[in-house]
C-alpha positions in Angstrom: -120.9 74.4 19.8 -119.1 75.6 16.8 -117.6 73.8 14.0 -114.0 72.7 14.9 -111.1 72.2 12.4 -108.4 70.0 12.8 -105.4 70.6 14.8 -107.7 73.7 16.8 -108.5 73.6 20.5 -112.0 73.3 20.3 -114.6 75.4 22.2 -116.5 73.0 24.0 -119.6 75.1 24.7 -120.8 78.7 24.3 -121.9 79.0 28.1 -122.3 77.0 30.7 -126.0 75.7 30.2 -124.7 74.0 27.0 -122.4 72.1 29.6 -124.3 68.8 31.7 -120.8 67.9 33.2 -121.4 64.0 31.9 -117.9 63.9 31.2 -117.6 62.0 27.9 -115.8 64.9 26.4 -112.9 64.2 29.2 -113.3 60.4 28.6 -112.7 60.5 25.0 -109.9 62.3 24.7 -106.8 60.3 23.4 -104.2 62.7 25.5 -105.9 63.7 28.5 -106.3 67.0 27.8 -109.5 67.7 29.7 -110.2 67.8 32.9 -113.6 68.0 34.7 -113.1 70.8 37.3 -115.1 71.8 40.0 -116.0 76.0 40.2 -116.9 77.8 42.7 -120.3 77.0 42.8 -119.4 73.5 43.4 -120.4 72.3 39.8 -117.7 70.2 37.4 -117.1 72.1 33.9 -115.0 70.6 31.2 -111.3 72.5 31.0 -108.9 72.2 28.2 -105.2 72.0 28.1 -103.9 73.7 24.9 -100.7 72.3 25.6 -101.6 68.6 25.7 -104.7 69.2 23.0 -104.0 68.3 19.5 -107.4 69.7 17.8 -108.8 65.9 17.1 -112.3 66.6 17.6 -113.0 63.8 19.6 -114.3 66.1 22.4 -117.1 68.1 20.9 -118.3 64.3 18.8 -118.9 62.9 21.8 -121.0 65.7 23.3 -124.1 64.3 23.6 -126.1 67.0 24.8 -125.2 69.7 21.7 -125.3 66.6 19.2 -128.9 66.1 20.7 -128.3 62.4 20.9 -132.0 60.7 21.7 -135.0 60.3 20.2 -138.8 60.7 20.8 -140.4 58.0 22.6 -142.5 55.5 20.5 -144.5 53.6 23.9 -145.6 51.5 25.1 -145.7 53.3 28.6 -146.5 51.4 32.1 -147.3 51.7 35.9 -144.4 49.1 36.8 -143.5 47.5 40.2 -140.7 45.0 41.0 -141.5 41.5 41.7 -139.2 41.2 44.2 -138.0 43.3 47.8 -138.4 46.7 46.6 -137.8 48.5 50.0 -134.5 49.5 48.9 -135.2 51.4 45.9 -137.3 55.0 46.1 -140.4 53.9 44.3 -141.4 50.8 42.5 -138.1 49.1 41.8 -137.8 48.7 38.8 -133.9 49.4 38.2 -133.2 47.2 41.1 -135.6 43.9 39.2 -134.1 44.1 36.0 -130.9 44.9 36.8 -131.0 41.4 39.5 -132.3 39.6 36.2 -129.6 41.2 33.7 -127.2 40.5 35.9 -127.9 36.5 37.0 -128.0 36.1 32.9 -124.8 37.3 32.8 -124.5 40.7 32.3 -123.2 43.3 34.4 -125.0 47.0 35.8 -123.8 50.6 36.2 -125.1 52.7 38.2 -124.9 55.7 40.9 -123.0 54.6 44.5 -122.4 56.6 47.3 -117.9 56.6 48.0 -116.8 57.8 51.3 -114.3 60.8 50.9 -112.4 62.2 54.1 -115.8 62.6 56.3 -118.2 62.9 54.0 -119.8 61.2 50.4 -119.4 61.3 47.0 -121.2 59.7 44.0 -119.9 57.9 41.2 -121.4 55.6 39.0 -119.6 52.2 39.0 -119.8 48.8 37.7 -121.9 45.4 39.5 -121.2 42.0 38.5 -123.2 40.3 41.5 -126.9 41.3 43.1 -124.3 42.0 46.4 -122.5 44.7 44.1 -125.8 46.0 42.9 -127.1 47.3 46.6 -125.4 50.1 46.9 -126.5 51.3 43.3 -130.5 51.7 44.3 -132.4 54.6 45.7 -132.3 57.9 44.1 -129.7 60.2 44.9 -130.5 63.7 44.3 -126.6 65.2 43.2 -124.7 64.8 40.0 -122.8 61.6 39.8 -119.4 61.1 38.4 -120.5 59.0 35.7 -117.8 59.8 32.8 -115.1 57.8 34.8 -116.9 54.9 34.1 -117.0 55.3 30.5 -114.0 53.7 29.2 -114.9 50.4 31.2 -118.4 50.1 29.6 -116.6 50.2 26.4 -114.1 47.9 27.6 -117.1 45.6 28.6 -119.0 45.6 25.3 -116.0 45.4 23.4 -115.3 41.8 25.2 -118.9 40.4 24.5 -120.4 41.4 28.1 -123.9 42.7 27.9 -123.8 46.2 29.6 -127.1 47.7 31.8 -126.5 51.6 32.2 -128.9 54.0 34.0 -128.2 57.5 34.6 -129.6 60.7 33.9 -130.7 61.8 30.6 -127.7 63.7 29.6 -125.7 61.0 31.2 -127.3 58.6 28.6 -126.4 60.7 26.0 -122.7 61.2 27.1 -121.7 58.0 27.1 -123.5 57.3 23.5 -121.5 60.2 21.9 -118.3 58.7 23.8 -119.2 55.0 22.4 -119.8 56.6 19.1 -121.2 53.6 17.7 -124.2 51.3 18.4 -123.4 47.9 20.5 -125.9 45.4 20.2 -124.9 44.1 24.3 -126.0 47.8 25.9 -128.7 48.8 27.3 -129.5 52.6 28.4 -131.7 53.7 31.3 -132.7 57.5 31.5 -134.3 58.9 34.5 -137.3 61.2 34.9 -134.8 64.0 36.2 -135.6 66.9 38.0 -132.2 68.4 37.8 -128.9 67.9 39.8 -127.2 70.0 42.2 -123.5 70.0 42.5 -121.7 66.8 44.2 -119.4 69.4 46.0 -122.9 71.3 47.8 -124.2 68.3 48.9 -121.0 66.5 50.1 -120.4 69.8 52.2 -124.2 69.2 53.3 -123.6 65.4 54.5 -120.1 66.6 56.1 -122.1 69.2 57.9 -125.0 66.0 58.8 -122.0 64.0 60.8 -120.5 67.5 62.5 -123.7 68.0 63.8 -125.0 64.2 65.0 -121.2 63.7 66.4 -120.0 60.9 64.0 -119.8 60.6 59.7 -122.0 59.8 57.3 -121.3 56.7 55.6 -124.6 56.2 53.8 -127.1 58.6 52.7 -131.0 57.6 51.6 -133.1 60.5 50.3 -136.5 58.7 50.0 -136.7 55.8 53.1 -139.8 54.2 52.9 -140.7 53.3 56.4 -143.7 55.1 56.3 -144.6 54.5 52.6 -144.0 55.5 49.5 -145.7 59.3 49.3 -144.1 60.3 52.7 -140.6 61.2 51.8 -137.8 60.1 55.0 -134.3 61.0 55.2 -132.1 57.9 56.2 -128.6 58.6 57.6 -126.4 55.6 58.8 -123.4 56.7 61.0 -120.3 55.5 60.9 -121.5 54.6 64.7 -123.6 52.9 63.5 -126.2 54.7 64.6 -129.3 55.4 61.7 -131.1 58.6 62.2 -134.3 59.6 60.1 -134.8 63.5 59.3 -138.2 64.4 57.5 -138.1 65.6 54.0 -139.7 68.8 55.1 -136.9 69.6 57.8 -133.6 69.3 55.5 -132.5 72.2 53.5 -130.9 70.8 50.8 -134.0 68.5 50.0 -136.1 71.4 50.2 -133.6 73.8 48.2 -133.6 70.8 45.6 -137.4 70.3 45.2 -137.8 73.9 45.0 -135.1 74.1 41.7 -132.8 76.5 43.7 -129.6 74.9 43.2 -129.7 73.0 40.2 -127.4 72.6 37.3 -127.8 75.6 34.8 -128.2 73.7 32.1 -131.0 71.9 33.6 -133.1 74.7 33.3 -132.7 74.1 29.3 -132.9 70.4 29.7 -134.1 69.0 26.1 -134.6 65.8 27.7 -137.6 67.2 30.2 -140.3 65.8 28.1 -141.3 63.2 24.9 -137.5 63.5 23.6 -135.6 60.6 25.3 -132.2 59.7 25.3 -132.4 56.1 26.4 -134.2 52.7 25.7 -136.0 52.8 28.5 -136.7 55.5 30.8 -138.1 54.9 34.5 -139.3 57.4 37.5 -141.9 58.0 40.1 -146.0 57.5 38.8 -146.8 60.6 40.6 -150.7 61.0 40.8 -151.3 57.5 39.7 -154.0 57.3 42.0 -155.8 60.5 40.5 -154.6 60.3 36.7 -155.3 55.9 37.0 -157.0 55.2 40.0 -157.4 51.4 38.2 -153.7 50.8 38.4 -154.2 50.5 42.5 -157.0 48.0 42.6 -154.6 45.1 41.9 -153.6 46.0 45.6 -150.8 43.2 45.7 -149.0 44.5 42.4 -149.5 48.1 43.3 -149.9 50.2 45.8 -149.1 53.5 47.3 -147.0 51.9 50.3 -144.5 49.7 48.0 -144.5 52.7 45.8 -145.5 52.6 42.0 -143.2 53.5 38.8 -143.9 55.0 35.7 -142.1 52.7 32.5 -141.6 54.3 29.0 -140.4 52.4 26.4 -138.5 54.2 23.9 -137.3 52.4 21.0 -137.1 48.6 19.9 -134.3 47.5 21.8 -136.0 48.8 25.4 -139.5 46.5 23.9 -137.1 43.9 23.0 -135.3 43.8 26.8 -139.1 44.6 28.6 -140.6 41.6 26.4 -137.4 39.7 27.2 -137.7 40.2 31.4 -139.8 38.7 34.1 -138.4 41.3 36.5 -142.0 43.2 36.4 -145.4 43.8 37.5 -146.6 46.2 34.5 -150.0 47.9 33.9 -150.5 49.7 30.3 -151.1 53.7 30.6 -150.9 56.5 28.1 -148.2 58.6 28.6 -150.4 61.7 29.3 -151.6 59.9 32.6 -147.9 59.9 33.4 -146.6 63.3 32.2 -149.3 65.1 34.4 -148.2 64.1 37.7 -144.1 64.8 36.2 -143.4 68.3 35.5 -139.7 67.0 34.2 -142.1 65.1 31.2 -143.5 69.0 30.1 -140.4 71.0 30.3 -137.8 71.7 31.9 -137.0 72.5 36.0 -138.6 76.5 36.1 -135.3 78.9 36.7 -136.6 80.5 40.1 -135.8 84.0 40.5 -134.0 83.8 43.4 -131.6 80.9 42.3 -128.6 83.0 41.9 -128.2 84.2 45.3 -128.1 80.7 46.5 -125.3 79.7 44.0 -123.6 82.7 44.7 -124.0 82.3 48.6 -122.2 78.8 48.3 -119.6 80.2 45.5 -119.4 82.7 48.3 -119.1 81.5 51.8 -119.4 77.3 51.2 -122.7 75.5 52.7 -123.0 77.4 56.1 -123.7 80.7 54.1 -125.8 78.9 52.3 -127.8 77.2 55.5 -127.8 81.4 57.0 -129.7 82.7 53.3 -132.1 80.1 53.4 -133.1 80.1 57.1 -133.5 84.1 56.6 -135.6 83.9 53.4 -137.6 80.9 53.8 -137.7 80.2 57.5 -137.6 83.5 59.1 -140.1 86.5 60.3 -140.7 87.5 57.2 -141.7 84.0 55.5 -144.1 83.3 58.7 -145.1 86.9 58.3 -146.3 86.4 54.7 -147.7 82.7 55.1 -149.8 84.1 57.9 -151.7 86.6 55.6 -151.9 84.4 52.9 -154.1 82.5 55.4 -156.6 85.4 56.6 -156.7 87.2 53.3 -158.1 86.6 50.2 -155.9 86.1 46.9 -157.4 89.3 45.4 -156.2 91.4 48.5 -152.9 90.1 48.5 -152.7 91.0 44.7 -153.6 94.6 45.5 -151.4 94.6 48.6 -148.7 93.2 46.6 -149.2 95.7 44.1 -148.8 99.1 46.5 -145.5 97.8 47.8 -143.7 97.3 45.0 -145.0 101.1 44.0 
């Protein structure tokens, strides 16, 4: 982002991976001279109205990605669990137990919530004032939320003495931090261990597509159901019906696109947040591999196990000890944060850029989500993908390097 002087229309960023969509730019701006609007690859981009911009600034000072707003985590680090009903939440619950203690103290939580829109969902975080409110905020939801519209009423909030809980993604953090500007002694920030986001657009034309196909709308949408324990990822869709219909993680496309980084943001592929470098308090995710990298944490069976689903805890400043000292929400066990980072990738570096990333972006830019359903079924599903997964099975590695090798002579 380049230096701006007053009374210019700013250049928000240089290209689009400088861009996380958080929306604090948008937020900030004392004329409304931004909007967030949606390409055609589905994904929200920050646009500028030269007519209604007066060349403040406030936009690129509250950019919280380019300011690189966070710092490096200072520990300690935990396997955590929820003390109370954590069947709602993806792992070990541990948004869902604070956030129930925050708010019977007083406070309030934001968070991402599934809206209905037309036949289909959209996510957006928004504000809850009562454990009833706070429901539809748990379980992970794997699509980029519209988080910047809550801004101005977190700032509202702390400005009137109410103590704020925020959890969001990384850059999401961030966002809202450059938007506040300053430090409030009532807020506390929640990152996520974040694997990347794809566009809110793909995956409401993905759930639209869900309700076509079962004969009745979507009304809610969970990514990681837990009816058959933690490790064994179920898709959980709740018709309008009221019908609920389980899909296995393996079987849906946009899961499977998603954990194999094909249709993520761009600028999570340069995510500086994908490691050490946090950008809130605390920041919470899966313990994958806690039964390889800390087999110990599992023997206090009744804390932890691998049905109820275990969480990794980092705490990454004063104010995040301060609030975990403060709580009783938690079952915590002490780890180094090595024994966490090697079963998370997004604790290394960034989501890998997969080679063939663009022709799915450009398929849905292209021809919407049913293009996109065609590509994938051809490349990953089709003759060809059986043909090669069937010689990977009867040949050795070094003749498949040699075979590989002659065809792309």
């Amino acid at each position: 982002m380049s230096a701006v002087k007053r009374g210019e229309v700013p250049t928000l960023f240089e290209s689009s991976t400088h861009c996380c969509g958080c929306g604090a730019c948008a937020a900030v701006c004392p004329k409304g001279a931004i909007a967030m609007s949606e390409g055609k690859d589905g994904f929200v981009l920050p646009t500028i109205d030269s007519d209604l911009c007066i060349g403040c600034g406030a936009c690129t000072r509250a950019c919280g990605l380019n300011r690189g707003i966070g710092s490096n985590s200072v520990g300690p680090f935990y396997a955590a669990a929820g003390r109370d009903d954590v069947s709602e939440s993806a792992s070990g619950g541990v948004f869902g137990a604070v956030a129930r203690e925050f708010i019977s103290a007083g406070g309030v939580a934001y968070g991402a919530a599934y809206e209905r829109e037309g036949g289909s969902l959209r996510v957006r975080h928004r504000r809850a004032s009562s454990v009833d409110e706070l429901r539809p905020l748990l379980n992970s939801k794997y699509v980029q939320s519209d988080a910047g519209s809550c801004f101005a009423d977190i700032r509202t909030d702390l400005r009137e003495g109410t103590r704020v809980l925020f959890c969001g993604t990384p850059c999401q953090v961030a966002g809202l931090r450059g938007f506040l500007g300053r430090d409030y002694e009532g807020l506390t920030t929640i990152d996520l261990v974040c694997h990347g986001v794809p566009s809110g657009r793909m995956f409401a034309d993905c759930v639209e597509d869900y309700g076509e196909q079962l004969g009745s709308p979507v009304v809610d949408f969970r990514f990681r159901c837990k009816r058959e324990g933690w490790g064994h990822s179920l898709l959980l869709l709740l018709l309008e019906d009221g019908r609920e219909v389980t899909i296995p993680a393996s079987k849906s496309l946009y899961y499977d696109m998603f954990l194999n980084l094909k249709t993520l943001r761009n600028s999570c592929y340069e995510c500086p947040y994908a490691g050490r470098f946090r950008a809130g308090d605390l920041t919470i995710g899966d313990f994958w591999g806690v039964g390889v990298n800390r087999p110990d944490v599992l023997k206090d069976a009744e804390k932890f196990n691998q049905m109820k689903g275990v969480s990794c805890l980092l705490v990454n400043n004063d104010r995040g000890r301060e609030f975990i000292e403060s709580s009783n929400a938690l079952d915590l066990c002490p780890v180094e944060f090595d024994d966490i980072a090697k079963g998370n990738d997004q604790l290394r570096h960034p989501s890998v850029l997969p080679k063939d990333r663009r022709l799915y972006v450009d398929a849905y830019a292209n021809g919407g989500w049913s293009t996109v359903v065609r590509l994938y079924k051809k490349r990953e599903r089709g003759v060809v993908f059986y043909a090669k997964k069937a010689l990977r099975a009867v040949l050795p590695a070094s003749a498949i390097n040699v075979l590989k090798k002659a065809l792309s002579k």
